[in-house]
C-alpha positions as CSV (number, residue, x, y, z in Angstrom):
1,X,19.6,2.2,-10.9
2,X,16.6,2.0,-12.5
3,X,14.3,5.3,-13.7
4,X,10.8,5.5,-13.7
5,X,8.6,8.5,-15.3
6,X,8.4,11.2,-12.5
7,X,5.6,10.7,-10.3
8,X,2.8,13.7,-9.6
9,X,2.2,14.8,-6.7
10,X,-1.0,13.4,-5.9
11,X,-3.1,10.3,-6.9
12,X,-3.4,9.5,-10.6
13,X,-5.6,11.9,-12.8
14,X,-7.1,11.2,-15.7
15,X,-7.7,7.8,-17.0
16,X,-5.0,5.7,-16.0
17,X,-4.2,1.9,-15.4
18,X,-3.2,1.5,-11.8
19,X,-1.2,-1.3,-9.9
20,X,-2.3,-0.4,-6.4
21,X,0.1,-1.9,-3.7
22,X,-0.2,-2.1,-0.1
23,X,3.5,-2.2,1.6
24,X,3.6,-4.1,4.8
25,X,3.4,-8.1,4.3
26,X,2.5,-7.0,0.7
27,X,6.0,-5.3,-0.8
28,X,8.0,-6.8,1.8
29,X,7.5,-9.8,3.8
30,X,7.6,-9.1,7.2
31,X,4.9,-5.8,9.0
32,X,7.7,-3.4,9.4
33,X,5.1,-0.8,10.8
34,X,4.5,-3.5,13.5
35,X,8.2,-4.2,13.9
36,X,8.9,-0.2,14.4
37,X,6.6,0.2,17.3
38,X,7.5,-2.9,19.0
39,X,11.4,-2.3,18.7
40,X,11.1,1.3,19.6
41,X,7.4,2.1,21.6
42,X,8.7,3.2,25.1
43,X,5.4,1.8,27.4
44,X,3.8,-1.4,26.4
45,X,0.8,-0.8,24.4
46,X,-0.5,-5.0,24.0
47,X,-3.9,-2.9,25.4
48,X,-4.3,-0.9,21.6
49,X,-3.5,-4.3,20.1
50,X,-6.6,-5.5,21.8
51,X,-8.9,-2.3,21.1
52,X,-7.8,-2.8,17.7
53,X,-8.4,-6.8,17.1
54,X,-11.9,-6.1,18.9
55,X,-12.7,-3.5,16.7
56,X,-12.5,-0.7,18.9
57,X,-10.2,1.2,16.3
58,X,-9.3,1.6,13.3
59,X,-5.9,0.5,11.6
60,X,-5.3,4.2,11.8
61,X,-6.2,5.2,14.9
62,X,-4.2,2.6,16.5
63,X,-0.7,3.2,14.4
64,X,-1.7,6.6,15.5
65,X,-1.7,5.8,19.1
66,X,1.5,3.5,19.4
67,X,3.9,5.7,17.0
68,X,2.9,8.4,20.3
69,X,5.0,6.0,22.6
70,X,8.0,5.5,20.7
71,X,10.6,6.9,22.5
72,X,11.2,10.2,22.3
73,X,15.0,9.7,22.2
74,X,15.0,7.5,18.7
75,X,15.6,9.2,16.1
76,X,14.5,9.3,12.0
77,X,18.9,7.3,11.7
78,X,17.7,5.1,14.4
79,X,14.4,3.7,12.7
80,X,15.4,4.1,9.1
81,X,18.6,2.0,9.9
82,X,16.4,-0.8,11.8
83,X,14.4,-0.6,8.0
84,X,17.9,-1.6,6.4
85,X,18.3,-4.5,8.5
86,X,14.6,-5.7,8.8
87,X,12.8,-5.0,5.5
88,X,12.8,-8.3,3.0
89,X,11.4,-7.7,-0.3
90,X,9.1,-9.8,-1.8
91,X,11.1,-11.8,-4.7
92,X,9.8,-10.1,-8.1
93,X,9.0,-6.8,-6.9
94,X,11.6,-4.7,-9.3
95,X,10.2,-7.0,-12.4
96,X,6.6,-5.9,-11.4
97,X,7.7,-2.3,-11.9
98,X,9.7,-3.0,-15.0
99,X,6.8,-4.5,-16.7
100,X,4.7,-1.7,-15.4
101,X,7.0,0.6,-16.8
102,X,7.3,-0.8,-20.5
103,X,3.1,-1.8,-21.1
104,X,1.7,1.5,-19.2
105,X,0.7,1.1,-16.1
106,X,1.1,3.4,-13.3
107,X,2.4,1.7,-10.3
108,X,1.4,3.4,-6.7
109,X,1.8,2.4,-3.1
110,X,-1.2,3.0,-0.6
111,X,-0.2,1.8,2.7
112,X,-1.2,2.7,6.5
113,X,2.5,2.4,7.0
114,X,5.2,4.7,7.8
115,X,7.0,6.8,5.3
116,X,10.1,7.0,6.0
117,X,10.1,3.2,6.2
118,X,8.8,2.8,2.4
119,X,11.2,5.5,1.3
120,X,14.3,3.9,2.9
121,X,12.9,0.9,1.1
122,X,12.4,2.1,-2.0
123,X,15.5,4.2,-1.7
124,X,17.7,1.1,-1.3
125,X,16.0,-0.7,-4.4
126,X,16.7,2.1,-6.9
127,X,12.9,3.0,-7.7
128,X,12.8,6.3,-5.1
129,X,10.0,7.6,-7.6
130,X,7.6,5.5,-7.1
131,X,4.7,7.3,-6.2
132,X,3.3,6.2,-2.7
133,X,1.2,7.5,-0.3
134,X,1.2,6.4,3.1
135,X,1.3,7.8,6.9
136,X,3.4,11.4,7.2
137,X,5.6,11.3,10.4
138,X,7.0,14.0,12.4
139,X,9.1,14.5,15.7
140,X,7.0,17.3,17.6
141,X,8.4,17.0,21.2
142,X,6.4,13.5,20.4
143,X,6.6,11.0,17.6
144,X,3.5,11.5,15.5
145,X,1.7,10.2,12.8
146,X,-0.9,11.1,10.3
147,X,-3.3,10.6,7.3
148,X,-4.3,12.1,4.8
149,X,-6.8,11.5,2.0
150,X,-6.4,12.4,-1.5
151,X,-7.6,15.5,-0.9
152,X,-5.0,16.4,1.9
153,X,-7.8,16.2,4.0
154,X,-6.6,14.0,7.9
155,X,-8.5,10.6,8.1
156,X,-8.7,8.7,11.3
157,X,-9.9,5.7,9.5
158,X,-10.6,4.4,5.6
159,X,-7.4,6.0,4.2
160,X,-6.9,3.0,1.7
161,X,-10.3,3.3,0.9
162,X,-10.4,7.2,0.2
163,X,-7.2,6.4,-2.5
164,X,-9.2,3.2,-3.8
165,X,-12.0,5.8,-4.6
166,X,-10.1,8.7,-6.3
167,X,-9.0,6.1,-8.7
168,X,-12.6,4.9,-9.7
169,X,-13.7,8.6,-10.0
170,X,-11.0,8.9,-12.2
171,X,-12.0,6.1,-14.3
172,X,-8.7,4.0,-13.9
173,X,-9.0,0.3,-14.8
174,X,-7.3,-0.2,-10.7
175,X,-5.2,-4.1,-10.0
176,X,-5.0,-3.9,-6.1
177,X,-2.5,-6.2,-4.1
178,X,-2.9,-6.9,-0.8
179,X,-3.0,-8.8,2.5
180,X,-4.7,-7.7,5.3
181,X,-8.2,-6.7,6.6
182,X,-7.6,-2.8,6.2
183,X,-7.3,-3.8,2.4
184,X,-10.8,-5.4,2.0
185,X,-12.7,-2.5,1.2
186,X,-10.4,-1.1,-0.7
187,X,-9.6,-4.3,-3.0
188,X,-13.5,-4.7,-3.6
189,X,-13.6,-1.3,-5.4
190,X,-10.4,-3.0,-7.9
191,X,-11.4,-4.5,-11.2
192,X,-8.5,-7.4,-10.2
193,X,-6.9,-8.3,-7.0
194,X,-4.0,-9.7,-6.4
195,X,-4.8,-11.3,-2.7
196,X,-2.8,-13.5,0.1
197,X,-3.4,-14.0,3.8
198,X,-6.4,-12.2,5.1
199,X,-8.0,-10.7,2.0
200,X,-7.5,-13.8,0.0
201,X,-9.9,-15.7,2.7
202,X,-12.7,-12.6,2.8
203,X,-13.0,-12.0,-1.3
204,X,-11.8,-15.4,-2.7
205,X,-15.9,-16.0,-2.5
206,X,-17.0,-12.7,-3.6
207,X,-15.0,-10.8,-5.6
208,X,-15.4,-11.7,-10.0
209,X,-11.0,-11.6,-10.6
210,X,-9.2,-12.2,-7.5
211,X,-5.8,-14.3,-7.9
212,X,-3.8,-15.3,-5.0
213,X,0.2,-14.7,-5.3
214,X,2.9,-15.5,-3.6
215,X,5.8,-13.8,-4.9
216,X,5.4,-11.0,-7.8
217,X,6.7,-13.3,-10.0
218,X,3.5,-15.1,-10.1
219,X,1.5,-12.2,-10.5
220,X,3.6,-11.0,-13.8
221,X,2.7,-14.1,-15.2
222,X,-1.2,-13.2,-14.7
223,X,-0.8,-10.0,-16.0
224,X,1.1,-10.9,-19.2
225,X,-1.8,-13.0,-20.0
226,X,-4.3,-11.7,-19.4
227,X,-4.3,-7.8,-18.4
228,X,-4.8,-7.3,-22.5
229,X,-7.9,-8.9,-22.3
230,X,-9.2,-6.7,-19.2
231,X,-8.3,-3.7,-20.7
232,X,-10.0,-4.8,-24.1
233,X,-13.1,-5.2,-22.2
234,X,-13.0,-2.3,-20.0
235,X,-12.5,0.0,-22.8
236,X,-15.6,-1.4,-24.9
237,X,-17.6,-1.5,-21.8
238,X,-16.9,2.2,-21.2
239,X,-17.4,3.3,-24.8
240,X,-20.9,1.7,-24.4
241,X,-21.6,3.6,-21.3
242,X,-20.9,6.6,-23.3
């Protein structure tokens, strides 16, 4: 089992350097969120998938709305235990954290998915103190869900965002990895981004260090190269500004 420094209970103060990772299609392969609702939602909801690729709602708002129609018979055994048997882990994840843990960087998860999903992961893998963040669940009569920024504050959209900006107020030098469109505005406030899929195609353009990945393995290799360098820089760049 490996052992990581305990992790606080709230995003990273201080100055810190921050591997920011989303979860689903990011950490493991498949959406799991996606694969919860459709295995357990009790009423179709293909009419929130459509609100939500028109734009109509937020990423939030619309796991929100289909975590209400799960069934209120599943239980936390029932979903957790679907988790076991879905969730594939991208190859190179573990070595990420080991060389996160041995040069100094923090590694956190931000993800609009569902906790006990990342925790069963996480759980299985040995690393259950990982620090993450992600969307609280509860059984209340109904399955709920919720988010909440960094200030415990409930969001009904930008939650990645709101995490990508406590780290910059905090001064972190922030590496985000991601996939989807929910990550975009949050990757574009990262020094680096580690990118695939849908994020790769919207900042491969625009944004100064963005490398595409596909297993973590590849971006170990980046960081061991060059992640010296961008620290080097960042700290002369901030001494500067002082």
């Amino acid at each position: 089992m490996r052992v990581y420094r305990s992790a606080p209970p709230g995003y990273a103060q201080g100055m810190a350097n921050v591997l920011c990772l989303d979860f689903d299609d990011t950490i493991v392969l498949d959406n799991i969120s996606d694969a919860l609702m459709a295995r357990f939602a009790a009423e179709d909801w293909s009419h929130l998938k459509d609100a939500y690729r028109r734009g109509e709602m937020s990423v939030e708002q619309f796991n929100a709305a289909v975590f209400d129609l799960i069934d209120t018979r599943v239980t936390y055994d029932n979903m957790r235990a679907f988790v076991r048997e879905r969730a594939r882990v991208r190859p190179g994840f573990l070595e990420l954290l080991d060389w996160a843990h041995w040069n100094d960087w923090q590694a956190v998860i931000v993800s609009n998915g569902f906790d006990f999903a990342i925790d069963e992961v996480l759980s299985g893998l040995g690393v259950d103190r990982v620090m993450r963040h992600s969307g609280k669940t509860r059984f209340d009569y109904r399955w709920r869900v919720r988010y909440l920024s960094p200030r415990g504050i409930e969001v009904q959209e930008g939650f990645k965002l709101g995490y990508a900006n406590a780290f910059k107020r905090a001064g972190d030098f922030v590496v985000y990895f991601g996939d989807g469109a929910s990550d975009v505005d949050a990757a574009r406030l990262a020094r680096v981004v580690f990118a695939r899929d849908t994020l790769w195609e919207r900042l491969k353009d625009e944004h100064e260090r963005i490398y595409e990945f596909e297993t973590f393995h590849d971006a170990i290799d980046v960081l061991q190269r060059e992640a010296p360098g961008w620290l080097e820089s960042f700290s002369s760049t901030t001494a500067a500004a002082d």
